[in-house]
DRENMARZA-970721 format. One record per residue (C-alpha): residue in one letter; x, y, z. Coordinates in Angstrom, 1 decimal. Layout:
node code:a	px:X	py:Y	pz:Z
...
REM end
This chain:
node code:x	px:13.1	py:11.0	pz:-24.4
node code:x	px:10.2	py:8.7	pz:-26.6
node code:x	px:11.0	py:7.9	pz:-29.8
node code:x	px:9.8	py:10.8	pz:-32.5
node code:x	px:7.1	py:8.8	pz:-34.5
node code:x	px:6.7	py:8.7	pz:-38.2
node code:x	px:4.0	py:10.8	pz:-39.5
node code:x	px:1.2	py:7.8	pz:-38.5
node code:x	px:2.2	py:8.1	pz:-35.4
node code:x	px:0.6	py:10.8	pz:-34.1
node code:x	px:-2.3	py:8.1	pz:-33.9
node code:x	px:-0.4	py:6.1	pz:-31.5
node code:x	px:-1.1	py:6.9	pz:-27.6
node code:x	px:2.6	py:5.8	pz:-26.9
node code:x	px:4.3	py:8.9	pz:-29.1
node code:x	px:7.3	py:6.3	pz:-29.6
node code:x	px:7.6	py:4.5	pz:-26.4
node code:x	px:10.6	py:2.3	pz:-27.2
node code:x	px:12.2	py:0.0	pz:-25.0
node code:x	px:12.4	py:0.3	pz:-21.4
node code:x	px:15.8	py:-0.7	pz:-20.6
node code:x	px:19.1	py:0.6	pz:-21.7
node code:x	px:19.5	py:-0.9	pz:-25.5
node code:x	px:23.2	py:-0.2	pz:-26.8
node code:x	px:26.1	py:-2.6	pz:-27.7
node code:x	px:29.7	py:-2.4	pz:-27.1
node code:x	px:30.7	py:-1.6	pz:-30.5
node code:x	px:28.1	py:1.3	pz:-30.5
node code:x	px:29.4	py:2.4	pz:-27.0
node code:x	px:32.9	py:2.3	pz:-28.0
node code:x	px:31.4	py:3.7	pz:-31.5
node code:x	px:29.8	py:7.1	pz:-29.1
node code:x	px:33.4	py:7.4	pz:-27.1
node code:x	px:35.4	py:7.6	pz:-30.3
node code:x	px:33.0	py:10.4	pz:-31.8
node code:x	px:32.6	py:12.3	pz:-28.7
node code:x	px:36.4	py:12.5	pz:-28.8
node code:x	px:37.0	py:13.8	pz:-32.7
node code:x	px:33.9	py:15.9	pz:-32.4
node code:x	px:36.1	py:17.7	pz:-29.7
node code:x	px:38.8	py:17.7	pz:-30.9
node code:x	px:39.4	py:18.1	pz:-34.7
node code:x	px:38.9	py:20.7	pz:-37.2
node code:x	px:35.4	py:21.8	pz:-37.9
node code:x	px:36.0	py:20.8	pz:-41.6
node code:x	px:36.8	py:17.3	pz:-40.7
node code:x	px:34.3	py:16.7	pz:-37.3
node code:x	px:31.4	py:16.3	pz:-40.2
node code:x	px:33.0	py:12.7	pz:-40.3
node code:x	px:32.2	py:11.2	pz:-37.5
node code:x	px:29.2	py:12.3	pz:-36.5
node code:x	px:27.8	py:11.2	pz:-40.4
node code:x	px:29.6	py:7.9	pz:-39.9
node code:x	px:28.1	py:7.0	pz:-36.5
node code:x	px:24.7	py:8.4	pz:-37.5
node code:x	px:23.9	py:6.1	pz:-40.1
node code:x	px:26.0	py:2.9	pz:-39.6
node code:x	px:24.2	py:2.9	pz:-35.6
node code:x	px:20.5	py:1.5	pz:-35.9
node code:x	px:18.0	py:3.7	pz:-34.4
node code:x	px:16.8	py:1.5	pz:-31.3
node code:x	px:20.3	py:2.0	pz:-29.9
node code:x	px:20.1	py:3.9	pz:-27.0
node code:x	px:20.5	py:4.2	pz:-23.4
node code:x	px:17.2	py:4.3	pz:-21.0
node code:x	px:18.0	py:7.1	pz:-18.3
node code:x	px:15.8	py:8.9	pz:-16.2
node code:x	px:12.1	py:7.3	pz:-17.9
node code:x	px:13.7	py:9.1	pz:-21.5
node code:x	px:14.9	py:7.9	pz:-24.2
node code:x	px:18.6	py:8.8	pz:-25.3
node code:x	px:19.2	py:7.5	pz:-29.0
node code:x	px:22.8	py:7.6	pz:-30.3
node code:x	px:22.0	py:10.4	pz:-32.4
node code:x	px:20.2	py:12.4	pz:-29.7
node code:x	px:23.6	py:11.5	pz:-27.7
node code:x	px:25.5	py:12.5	pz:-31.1
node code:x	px:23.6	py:16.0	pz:-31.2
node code:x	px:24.6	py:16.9	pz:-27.6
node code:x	px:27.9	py:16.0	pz:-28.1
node code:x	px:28.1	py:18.4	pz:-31.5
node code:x	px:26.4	py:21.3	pz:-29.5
node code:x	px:28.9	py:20.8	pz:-26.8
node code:x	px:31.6	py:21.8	pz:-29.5
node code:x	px:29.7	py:24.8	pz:-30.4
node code:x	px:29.4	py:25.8	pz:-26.8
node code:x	px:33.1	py:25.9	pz:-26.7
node code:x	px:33.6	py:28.4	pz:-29.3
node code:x	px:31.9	py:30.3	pz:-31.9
node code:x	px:28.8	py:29.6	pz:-33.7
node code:x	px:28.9	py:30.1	pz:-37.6
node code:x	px:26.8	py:29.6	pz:-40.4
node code:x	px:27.9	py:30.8	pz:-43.8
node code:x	px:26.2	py:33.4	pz:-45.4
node code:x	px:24.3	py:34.7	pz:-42.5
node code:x	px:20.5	py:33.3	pz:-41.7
node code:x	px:18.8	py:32.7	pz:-44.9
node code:x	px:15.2	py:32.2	pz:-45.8
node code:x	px:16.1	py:28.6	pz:-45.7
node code:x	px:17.0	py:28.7	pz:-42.0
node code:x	px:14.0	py:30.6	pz:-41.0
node code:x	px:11.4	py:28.6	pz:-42.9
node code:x	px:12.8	py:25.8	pz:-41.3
node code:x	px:12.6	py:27.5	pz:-38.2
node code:x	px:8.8	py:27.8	pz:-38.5
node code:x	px:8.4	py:24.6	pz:-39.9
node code:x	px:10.4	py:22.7	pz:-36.8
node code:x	px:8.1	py:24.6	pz:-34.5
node code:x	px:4.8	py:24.0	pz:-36.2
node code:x	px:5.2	py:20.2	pz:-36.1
node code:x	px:6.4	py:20.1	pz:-32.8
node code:x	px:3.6	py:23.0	pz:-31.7
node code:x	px:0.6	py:20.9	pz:-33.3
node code:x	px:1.5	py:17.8	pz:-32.1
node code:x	px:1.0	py:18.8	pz:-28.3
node code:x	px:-1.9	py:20.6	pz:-29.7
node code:x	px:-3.8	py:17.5	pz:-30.5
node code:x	px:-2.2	py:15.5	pz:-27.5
node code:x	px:-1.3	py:17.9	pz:-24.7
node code:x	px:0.2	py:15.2	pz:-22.6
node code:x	px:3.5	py:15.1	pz:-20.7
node code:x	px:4.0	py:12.3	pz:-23.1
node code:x	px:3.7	py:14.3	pz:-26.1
node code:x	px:5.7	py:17.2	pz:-24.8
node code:x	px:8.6	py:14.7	pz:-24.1
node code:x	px:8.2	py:13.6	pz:-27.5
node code:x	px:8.6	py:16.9	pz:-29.1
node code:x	px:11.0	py:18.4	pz:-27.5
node code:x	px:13.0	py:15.4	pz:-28.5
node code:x	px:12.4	py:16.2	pz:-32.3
node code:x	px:13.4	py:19.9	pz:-31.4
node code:x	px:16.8	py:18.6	pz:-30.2
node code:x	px:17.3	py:16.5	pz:-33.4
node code:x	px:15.8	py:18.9	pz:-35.9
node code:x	px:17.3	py:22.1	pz:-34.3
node code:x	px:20.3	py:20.8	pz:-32.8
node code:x	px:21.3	py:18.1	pz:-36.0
node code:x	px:19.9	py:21.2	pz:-38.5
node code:x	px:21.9	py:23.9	pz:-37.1
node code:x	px:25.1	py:21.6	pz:-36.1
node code:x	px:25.3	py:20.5	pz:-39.7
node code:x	px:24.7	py:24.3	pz:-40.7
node code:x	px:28.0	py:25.0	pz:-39.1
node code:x	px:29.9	py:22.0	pz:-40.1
node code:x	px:29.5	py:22.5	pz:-43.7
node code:x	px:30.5	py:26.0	pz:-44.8
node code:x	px:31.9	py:26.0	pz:-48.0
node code:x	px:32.3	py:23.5	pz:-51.3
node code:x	px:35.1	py:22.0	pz:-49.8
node code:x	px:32.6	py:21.3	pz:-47.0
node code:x	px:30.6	py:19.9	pz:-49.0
node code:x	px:32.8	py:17.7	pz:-50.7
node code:x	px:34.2	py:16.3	pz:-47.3
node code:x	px:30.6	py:15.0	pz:-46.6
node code:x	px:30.1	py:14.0	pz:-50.3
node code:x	px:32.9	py:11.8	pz:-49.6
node code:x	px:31.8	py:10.6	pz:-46.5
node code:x	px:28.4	py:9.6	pz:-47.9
node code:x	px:30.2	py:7.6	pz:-50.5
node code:x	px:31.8	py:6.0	pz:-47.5
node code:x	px:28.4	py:4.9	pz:-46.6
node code:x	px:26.4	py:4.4	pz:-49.5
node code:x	px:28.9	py:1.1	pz:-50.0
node code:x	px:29.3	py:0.2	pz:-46.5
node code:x	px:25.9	py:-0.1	pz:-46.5
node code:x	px:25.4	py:-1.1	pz:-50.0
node code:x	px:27.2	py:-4.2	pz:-49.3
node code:x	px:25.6	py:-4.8	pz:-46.4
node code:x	px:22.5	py:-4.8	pz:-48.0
node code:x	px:23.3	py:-6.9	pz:-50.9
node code:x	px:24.3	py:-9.3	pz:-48.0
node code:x	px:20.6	py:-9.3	pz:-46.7
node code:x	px:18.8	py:-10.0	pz:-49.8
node code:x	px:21.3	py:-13.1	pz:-50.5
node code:x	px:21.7	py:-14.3	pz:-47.4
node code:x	px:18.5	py:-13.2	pz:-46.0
node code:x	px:20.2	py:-11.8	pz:-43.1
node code:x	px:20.9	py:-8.4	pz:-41.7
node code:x	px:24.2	py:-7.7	pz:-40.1
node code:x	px:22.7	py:-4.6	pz:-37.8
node code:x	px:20.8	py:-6.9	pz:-36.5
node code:x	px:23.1	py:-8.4	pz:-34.0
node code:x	px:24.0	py:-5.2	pz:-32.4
node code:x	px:20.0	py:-4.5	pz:-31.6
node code:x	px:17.7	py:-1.9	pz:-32.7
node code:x	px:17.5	py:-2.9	pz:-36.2
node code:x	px:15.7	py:-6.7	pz:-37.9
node code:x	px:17.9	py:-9.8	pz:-37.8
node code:x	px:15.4	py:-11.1	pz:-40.6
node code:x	px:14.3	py:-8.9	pz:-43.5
node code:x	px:10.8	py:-8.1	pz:-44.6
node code:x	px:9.3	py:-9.8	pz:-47.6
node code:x	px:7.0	py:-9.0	pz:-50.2
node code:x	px:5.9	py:-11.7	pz:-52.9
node code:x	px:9.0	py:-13.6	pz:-52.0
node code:x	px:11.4	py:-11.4	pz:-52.2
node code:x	px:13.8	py:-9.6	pz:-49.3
node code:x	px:13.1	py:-6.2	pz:-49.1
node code:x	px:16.9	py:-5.1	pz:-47.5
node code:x	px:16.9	py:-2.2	pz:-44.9
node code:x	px:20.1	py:-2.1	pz:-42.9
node code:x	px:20.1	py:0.3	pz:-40.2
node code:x	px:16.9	py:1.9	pz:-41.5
node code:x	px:13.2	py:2.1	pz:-40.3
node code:x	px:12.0	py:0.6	pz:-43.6
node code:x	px:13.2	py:-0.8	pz:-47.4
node code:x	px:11.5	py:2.2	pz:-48.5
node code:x	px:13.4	py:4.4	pz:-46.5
node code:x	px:17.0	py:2.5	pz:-47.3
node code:x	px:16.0	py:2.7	pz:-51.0
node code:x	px:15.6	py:6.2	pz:-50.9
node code:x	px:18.5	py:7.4	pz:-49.2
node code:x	px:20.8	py:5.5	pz:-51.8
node code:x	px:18.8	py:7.0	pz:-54.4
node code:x	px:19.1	py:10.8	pz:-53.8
node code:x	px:22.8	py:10.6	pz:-53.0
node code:x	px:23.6	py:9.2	pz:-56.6
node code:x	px:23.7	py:12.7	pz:-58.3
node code:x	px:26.3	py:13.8	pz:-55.0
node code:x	px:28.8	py:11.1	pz:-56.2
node code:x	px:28.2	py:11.9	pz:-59.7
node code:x	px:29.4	py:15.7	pz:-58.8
node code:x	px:32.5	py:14.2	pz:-56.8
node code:x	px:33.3	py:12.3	pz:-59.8
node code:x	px:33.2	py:15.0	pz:-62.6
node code:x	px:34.9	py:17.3	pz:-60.0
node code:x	px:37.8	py:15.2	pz:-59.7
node code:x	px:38.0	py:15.0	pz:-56.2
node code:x	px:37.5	py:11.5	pz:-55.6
node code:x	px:36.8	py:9.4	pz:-58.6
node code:x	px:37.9	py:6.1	pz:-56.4
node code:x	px:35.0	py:7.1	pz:-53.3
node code:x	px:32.7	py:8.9	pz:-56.1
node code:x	px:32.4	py:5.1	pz:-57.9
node code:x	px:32.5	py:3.2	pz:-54.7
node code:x	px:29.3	py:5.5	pz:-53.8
node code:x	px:27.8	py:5.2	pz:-56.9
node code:x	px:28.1	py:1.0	pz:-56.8
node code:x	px:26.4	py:1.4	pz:-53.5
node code:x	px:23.8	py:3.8	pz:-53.8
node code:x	px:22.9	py:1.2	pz:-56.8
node code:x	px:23.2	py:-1.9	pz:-54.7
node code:x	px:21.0	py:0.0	pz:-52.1
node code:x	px:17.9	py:0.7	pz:-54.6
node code:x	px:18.3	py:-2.9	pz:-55.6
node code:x	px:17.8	py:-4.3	pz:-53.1
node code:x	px:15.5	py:-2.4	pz:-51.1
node code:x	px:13.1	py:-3.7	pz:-54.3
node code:x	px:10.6	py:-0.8	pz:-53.8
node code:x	px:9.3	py:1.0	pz:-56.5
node code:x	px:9.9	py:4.9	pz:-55.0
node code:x	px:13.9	py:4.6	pz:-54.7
node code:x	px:14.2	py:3.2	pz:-58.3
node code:x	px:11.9	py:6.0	pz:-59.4
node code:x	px:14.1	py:8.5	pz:-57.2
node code:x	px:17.1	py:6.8	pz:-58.6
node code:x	px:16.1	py:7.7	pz:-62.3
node code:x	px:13.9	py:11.3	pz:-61.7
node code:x	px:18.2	py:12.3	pz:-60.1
node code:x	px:19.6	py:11.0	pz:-63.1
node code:x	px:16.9	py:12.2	pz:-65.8
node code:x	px:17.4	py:15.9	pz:-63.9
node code:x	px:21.5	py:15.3	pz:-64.4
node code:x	px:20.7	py:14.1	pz:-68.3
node code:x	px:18.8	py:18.2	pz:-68.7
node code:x	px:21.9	py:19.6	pz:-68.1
node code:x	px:22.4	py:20.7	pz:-72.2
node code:x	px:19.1	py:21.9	pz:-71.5
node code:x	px:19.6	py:24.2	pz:-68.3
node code:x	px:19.2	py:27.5	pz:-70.5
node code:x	px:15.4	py:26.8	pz:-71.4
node code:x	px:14.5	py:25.0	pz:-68.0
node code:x	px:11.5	py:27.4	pz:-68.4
node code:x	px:10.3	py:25.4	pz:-71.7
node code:x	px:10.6	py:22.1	pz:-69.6
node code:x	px:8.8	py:23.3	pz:-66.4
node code:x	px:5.6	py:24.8	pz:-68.8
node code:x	px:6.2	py:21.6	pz:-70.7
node code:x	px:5.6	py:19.7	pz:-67.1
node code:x	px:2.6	py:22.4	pz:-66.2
node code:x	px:1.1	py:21.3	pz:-69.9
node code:x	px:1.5	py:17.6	pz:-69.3
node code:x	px:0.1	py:17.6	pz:-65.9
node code:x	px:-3.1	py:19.5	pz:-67.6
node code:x	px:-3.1	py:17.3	pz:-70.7
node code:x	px:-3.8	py:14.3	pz:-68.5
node code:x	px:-6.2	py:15.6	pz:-66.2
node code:x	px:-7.9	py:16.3	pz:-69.3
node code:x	px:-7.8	py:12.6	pz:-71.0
node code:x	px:-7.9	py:11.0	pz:-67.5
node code:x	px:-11.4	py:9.6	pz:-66.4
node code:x	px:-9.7	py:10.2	pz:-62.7
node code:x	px:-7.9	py:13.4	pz:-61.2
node code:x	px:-4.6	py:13.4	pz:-62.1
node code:x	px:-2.6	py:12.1	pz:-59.3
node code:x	px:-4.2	py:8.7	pz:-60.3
node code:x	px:-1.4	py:7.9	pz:-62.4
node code:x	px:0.2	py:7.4	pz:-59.5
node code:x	px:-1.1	py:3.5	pz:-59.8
node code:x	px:0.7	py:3.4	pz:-62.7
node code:x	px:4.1	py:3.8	pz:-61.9
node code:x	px:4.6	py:0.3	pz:-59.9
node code:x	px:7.6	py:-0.7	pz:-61.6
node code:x	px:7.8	py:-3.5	pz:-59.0
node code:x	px:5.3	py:-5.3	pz:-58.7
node code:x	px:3.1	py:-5.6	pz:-55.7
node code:x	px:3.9	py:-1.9	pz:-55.3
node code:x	px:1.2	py:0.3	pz:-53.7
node code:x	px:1.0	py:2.9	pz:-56.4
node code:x	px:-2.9	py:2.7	pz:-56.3
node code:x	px:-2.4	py:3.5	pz:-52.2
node code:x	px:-0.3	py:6.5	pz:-52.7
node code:x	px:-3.1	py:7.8	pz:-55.6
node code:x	px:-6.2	py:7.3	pz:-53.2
node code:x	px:-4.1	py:8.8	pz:-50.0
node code:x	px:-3.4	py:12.4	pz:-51.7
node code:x	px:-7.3	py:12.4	pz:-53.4
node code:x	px:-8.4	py:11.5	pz:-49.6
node code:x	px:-6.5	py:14.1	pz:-48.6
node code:x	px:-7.5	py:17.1	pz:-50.7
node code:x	px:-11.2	py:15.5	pz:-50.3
node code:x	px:-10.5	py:15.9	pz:-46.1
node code:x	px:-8.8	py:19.6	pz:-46.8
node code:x	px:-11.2	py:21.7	pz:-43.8
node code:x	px:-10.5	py:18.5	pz:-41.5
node code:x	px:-7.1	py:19.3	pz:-41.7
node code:x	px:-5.8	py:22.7	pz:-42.6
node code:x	px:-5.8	py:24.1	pz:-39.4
node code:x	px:-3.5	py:22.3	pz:-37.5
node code:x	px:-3.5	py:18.9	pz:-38.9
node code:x	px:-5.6	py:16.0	pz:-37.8
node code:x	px:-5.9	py:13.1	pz:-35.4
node code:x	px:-8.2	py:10.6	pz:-37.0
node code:x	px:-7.1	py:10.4	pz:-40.5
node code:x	px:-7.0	py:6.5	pz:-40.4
node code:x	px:-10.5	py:6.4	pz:-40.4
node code:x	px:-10.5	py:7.9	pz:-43.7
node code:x	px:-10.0	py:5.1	pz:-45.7
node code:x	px:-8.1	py:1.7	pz:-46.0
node code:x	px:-4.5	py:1.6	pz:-44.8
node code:x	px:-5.2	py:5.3	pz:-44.5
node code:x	px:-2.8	py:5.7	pz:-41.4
node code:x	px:0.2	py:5.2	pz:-43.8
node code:x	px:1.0	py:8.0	pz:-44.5
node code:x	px:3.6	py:7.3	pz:-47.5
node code:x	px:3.9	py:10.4	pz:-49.1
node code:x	px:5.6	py:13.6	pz:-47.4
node code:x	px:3.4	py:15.9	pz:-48.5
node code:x	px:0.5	py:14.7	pz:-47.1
node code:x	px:2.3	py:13.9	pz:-44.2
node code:x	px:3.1	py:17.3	pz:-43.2
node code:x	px:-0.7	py:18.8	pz:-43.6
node code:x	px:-2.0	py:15.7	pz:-42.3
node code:x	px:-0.3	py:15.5	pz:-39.4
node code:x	px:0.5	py:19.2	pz:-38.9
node code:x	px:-1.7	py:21.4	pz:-40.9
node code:x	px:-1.6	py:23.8	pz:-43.9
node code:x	px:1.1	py:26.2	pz:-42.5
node code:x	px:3.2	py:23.3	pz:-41.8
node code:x	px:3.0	py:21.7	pz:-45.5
node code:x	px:3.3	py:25.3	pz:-46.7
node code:x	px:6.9	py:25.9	pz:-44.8
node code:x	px:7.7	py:22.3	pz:-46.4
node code:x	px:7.3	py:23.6	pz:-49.5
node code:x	px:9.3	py:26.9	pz:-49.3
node code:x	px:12.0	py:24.5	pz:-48.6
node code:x	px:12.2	py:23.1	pz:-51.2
node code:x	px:11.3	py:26.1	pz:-53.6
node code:x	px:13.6	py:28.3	pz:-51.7
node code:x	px:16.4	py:25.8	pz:-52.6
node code:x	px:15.8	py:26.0	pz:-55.8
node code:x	px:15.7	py:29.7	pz:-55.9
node code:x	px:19.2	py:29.8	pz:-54.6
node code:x	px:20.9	py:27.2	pz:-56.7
node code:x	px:19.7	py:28.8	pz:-59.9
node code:x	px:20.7	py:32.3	pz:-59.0
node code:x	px:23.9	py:30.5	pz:-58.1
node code:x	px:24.0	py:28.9	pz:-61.1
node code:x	px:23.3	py:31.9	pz:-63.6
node code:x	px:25.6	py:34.3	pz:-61.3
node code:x	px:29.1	py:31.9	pz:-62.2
node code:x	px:27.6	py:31.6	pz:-66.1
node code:x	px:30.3	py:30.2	pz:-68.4
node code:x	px:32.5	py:28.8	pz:-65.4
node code:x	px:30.8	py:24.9	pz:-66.7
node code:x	px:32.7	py:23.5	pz:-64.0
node code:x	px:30.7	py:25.8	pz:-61.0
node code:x	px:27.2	py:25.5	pz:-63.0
node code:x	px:27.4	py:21.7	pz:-63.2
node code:x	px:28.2	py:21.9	pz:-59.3
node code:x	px:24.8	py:23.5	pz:-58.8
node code:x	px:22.6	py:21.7	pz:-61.8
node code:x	px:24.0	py:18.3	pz:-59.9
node code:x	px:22.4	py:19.7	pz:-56.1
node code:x	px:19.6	py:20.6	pz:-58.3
node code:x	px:19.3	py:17.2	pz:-59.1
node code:x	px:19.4	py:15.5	pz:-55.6
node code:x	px:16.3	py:18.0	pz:-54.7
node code:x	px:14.7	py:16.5	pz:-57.7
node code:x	px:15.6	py:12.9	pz:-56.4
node code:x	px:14.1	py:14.0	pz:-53.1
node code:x	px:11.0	py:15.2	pz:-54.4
node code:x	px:10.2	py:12.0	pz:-56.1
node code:x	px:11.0	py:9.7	pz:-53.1
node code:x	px:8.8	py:12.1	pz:-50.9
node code:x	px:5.8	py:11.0	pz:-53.7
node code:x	px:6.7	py:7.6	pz:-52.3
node code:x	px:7.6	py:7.6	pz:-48.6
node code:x	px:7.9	py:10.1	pz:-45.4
node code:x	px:11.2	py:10.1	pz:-43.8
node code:x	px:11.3	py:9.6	pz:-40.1
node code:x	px:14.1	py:8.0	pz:-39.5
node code:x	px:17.8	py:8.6	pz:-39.9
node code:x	px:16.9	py:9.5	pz:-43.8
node code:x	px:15.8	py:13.2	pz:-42.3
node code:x	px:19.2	py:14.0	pz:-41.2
node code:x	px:20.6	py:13.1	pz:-44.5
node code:x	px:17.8	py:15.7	pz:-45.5
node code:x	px:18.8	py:18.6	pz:-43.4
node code:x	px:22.3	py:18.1	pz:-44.4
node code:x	px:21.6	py:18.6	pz:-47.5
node code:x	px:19.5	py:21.7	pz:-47.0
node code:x	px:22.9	py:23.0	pz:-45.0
node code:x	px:24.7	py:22.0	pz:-48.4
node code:x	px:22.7	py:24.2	pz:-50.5
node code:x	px:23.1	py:27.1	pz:-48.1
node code:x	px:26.5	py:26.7	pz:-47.8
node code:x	px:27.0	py:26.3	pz:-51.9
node code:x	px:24.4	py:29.7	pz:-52.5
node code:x	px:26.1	py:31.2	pz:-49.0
node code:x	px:27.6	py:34.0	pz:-52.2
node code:x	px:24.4	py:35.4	pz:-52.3
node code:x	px:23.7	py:38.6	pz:-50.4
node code:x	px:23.0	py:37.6	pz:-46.5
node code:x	px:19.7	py:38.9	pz:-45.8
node code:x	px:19.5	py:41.9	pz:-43.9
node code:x	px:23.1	py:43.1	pz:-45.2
node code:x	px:23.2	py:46.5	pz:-47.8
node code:x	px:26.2	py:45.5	pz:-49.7
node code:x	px:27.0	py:41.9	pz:-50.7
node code:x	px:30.8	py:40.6	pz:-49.0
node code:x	px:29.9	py:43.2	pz:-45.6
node code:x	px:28.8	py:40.2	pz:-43.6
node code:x	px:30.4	py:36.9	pz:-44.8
node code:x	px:28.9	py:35.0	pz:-42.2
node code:x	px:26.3	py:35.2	pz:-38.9
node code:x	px:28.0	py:34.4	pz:-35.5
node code:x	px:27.4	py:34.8	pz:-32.1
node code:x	px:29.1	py:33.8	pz:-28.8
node code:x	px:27.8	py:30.3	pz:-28.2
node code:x	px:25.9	py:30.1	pz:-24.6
REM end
């Protein structure tokens, strides 16, 4: 199947393309084999590992050409997971929540436009491919983590990776040199900017890399106050740190901090309502003073320099300027809107743009939605500091995420670290009352026959 595109590319005529021969080294193979194996065979608790592990230490490009498609190791992964739940029993806990459904309508809104503005057989392979990786990788990931012990299994998993990759990264900037490379798929030579190496690893872009170190900080901050896994919780931290370094972008280091300033309001997560009006205030105060709308100071946060903070401001005031060309069901000629237009680095924009208003709406109720169910969470175990700090720290990733999506649009293996995270937070609020359900504890969890 193509390639699914980032958001820009629904200008391309391709969809993807991708190479047109089978691209996927020995390691990787044997890599595929070994997951395939423990996906089948061990516990549901512990099959979270592999699949993680392989997803994001395998560079994207990997893949075997079969029949004209396209079958990326994570594609192959996500078959090989759905397998395992065709064998059994399919679970989720807490039943279907709003989360699940939004997602639902947002997975088929993107993939619905798209052939909409490109009804092509070339489109159509293209998004069924994102249906298999959102739905299938979603929904998998849904039933793999069920529980805080779940949770923590992946948390230390991530750590795993974070300084795996961390390291590998630090290696790149030195040595100017990226190890991926050599299996295929990914840069042998890192970008530059002004000089300096931009590190990526397995990733699509610096950017991207940067970011997924960044918003797993406040997951290894929770394994480490939890106390259990200080060693991995501090070997994630390191590199989760190493990977905002040197990815030497301004949105992860922003990320980086906006997790950290949300962990630092903990004392403060009684009056939260004082500091969101204090934000609403703030956000009115300067587009009061400002001579431009407020998003403008945007172009001031370039904390490295030759950051595109000035880029990011003009792409969401084009946007909101271009609202009735886009509302609908997105647009196709947004680059023509302005310079380096087609970039769409902010994931915002990039759902309207790309998808329309309903789309970017269903993004947002993700994120809101999350929120809603931490913070019942949170005030429902009141005076338990241990469970409250559990939820403030998920809290905090989402705030991580938010910022990075200011920043960047994730496309590439960055959005399953995403929709694992959504299945963390349903899993962590799965206590609340399963929608549909009279009496809270008379349907612990959804589950059907698998087909």
């Amino acid at each position: 199947m193509p390639e699914q595109q980032p958001a820009y590319g629904a200008n391309m005529p391709a969809y993807g393309g991708g190479a047109t021969d089978t691209v996927l080294h020995p390691v990787v193979m044997v890599a595929l084999v070994l997951a395939a194996i423990l996906l089948s065979v061990l516990p549901r608790k512990y099959a979270v590992l592999p699949f993680l592990l392989v997803v994001f230490l395998v560079p994207r490009g990997q893949q075997i050409y079969f029949a004209g498609q396209h079958w990326y190791a994570l594609r192959i992964l996500v078959i090989l997971g759905l397998v395992r739940l065709a064998r059994g029993k399919f679970q989720v806990a807490g039943g279907m929540n709003g989360i699940d459904k939004v997602f639902i309508v947002w997975a088929i809104c993107h993939g619905v436009n798209a052939v909409l503005h490109y009804p092509e057989a070339g489109m159509v392979a293209a998004q069924a491919a994102f249906w298999l990786e959102a739905f299938g990788g979603y929904f998998l990931l849904r039933h793999l983590v069920q529980d805080e012990e779940d949770i923590a299994w992946a948390a230390k998993t991530f750590a795993v990776l974070a300084f795996i990759l961390g390291a590998c990264m630090l290696n790149e900037k030195i040595h100017g040199l990226n190890v991926f490379g050599y299996l295929g798929g990914a840069p042998l030579t890192p970008t530059t900017r002004d000089g300096e190496i931009r590190a990526q690893a397995i990733f699509g872009h610096p950017i991207l890399a940067g970011s997924f170190g960044a918003t797993l900080l406040p997951l290894f901050v929770w394994l480490w106050t939890s106390g259990r896994s200080r060693s991995l919780a501090f070997l994630g931290a390191i590199g989760s740190t190493l990977m905002v370094y040197t990815s030497a972008s301004s949105t992860p280091l922003l990320a980086y901090a906006a997790g950290m300033l949300a962990l630092g309001l903990w004392p403060m997560r009684r009056s939260m309502r004082l500091v969101r009006w204090g934000v609403v205030l703030t956000i009115v105060g300067l587009q009061v003073v400002m001579n431009a709308p407020v998003w403008f100071v945007l172009q001031y946060m370039n904390v490295i320099g030759a950051s595109g903070g000035w880029d990011r401001a003009e792409l969401i005031d084009v946007f909101i300027r271009h609202f009735k060309d886009w509302w609908l069901i997105g647009a196709k000629n947004y680059s023509s809107w302005g310079w380096d237009m087609w970039d769409l680095s902010n994931q915002f924009v990039a759902e309207g743009e790309t998808s329309g208003l309903l789309t970017l709406v269903c993004f947002i109720a993700l994120i809101s939605r999350s929120f809603s169910r931490l913070g019942k969470m949170r005030k429902r175990v009141e005076g338990d500091k241990k469970q409250e700090w559990f939820y403030w720290c998920l809290c905090a990733v989402m705030v991580a995420h938010i910022f990075a999506y200011f920043g960047v649009s994730y496309w590439d293996q960055v959005r399953i670290w995403w929709w694992a995270f959504l299945a963390m937070v349903s899993a962590a609020s799965s206590g609340l009352r399963p929608e549909g359900v009279s009496q809270p504890g008379e349907k612990p969890a959804y589950e059907f026959a698998a087909i």
